[in-house]
N, C-alpha and C positions, 0 to 999 in steps of 0.2 A: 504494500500500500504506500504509497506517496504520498507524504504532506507537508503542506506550504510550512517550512517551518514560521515563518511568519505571520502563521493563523494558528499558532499555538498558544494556549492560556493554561492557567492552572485552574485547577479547581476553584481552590479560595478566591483568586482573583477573578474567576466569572462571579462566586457569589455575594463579594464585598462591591464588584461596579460593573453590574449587568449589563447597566446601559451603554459603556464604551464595547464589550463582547459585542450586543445586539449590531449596534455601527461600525465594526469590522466587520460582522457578518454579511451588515448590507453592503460592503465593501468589496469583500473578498469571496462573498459567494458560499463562503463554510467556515466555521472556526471550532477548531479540535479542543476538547477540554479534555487535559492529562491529569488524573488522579495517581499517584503513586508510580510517577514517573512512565505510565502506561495511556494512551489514547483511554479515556471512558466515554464520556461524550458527544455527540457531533451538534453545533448549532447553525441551522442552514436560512440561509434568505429565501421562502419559499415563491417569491414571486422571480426570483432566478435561478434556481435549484433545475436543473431539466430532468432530475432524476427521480422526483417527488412532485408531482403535477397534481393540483389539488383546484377544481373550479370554481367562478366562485358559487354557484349554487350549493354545491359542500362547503366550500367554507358556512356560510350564511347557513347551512341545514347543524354545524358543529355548535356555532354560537347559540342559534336559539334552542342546541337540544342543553347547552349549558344553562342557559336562563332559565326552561322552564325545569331541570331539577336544582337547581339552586332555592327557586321563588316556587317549587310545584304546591305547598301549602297555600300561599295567598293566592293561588290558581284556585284552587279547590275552593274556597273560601266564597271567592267572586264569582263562581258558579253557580251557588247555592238559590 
C-alpha cells in the first residue's frame, strides 16, 4: 500500500484538531490516521474519493435516517 507520507496524522492529533485532519483531507483527497505507529484509520473527502461514490439521494436518505432515531420519541409524540 502506498501513502502520501504527507497525509499522515497520529491518532491524538486527529482527535485534539479534527478540523485541520478534515482540511487536509479536503486537500489531499485521504488522510491516514497511525495508531501505534500502524495505518488505523482512513479519513477521505467523499465528494473526491472515486473509490466511495455515495449520491446524494443517500446521503440525504443517511441524514434523515439519523434524525428520525435520534428525535424518533418526539416523532411519536407529534403523531399522537
Amino acid at each position: 500500500m502506498m501513502i502520501d507520507t504527507n497525509a499522515i496524522v497520529t491518532a491524538t492529533e486527529a482527535n485534539q484538531n479534527f478540523s485541520r485532519i478534515a482540511k487536509l483531507a479536503e486537500k489531499k483527497g485521504r488522510v491516514y490516521v497511525f495508531k501505534n505507529n500502524r495505518p488505523k484509520l482512513l479519513v477521505i473527502d467523499l465528494d473526491t474519493e472515486p473509490q466511495v461514490e455515495i449520491s446524494e439521494e443517500e446521503k440525504f436518505q443517511v441524514v434523515t435516517q439519523r434524525i428520525l432515531k435520534e428525535h424518533m420519541a418526539a416523532f411519536q409524540e407529534l403523531a399522537k
